[in-house]
C-alpha positions as CSV (number, residue, x, y, z in Angstrom):
1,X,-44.4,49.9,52.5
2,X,-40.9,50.9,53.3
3,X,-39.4,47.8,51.7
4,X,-41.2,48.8,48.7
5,X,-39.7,52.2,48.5
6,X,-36.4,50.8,49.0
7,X,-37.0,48.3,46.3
8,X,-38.2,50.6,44.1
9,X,-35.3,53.6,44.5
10,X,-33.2,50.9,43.9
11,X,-34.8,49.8,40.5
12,X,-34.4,53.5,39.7
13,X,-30.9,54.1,40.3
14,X,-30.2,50.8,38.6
15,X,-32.0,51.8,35.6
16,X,-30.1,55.4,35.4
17,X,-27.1,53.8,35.8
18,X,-27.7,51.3,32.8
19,X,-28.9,54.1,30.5
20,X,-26.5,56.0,31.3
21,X,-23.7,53.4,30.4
22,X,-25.6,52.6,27.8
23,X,-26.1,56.2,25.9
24,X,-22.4,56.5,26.3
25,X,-21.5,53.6,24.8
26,X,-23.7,54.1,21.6
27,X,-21.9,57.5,21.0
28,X,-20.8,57.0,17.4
29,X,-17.1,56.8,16.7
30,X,-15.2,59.6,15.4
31,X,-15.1,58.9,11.4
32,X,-13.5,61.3,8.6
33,X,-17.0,62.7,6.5
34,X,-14.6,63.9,3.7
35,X,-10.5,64.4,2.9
36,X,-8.4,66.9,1.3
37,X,-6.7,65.0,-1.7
38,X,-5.6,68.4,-3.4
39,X,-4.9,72.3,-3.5
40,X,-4.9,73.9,-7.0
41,X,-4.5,77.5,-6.3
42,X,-7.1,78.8,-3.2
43,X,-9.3,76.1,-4.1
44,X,-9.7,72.7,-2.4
45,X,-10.5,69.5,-3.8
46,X,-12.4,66.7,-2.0
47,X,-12.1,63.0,-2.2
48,X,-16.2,63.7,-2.0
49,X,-15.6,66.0,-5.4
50,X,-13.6,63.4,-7.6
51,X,-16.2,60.5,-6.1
52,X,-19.0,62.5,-7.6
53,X,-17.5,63.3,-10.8
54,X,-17.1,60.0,-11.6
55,X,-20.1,58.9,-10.6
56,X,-21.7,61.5,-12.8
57,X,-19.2,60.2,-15.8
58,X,-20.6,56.7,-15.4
59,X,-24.2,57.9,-15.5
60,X,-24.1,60.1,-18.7
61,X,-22.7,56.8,-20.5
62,X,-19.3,58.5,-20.5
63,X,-15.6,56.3,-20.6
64,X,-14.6,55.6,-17.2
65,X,-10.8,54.0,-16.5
66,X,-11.0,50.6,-14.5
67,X,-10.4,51.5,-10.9
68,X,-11.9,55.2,-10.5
């Protein structure tokens, strides 16, 4: 019976040990959500903003330039 206790401790601290390593490993990597690409007076203007815009060019049929 003490042999199983052992065993079993052991299983336990074995299985912490592996989630723990494996819950810090899975931590997503630092990535940038969204970047300054201009000031015009106080106001800021996202690379999120121009994406958008032209996204909502392209679905109202409007003229987009290649590359944008």
């Amino acid at each position: 019976m003490k042999i199983m206790f052992t065993r079993k401790r052991i299983l336990t601290v074995i299985t912490l040990l592996v989630t723990g390593i494996m819950s810090a490993q899975g931590q997503p990597k630092k990535a940038v959500a969204d970047k300054i690409v201009a000031v015009v007076g106080d106001r800021i203007i996202l690379q999120s903003d121009i994406k958008n815009s032209i996204e909502d060019a392209k679905r109202q049929g409007s003229t987009v330039p290649d590359g944008a």
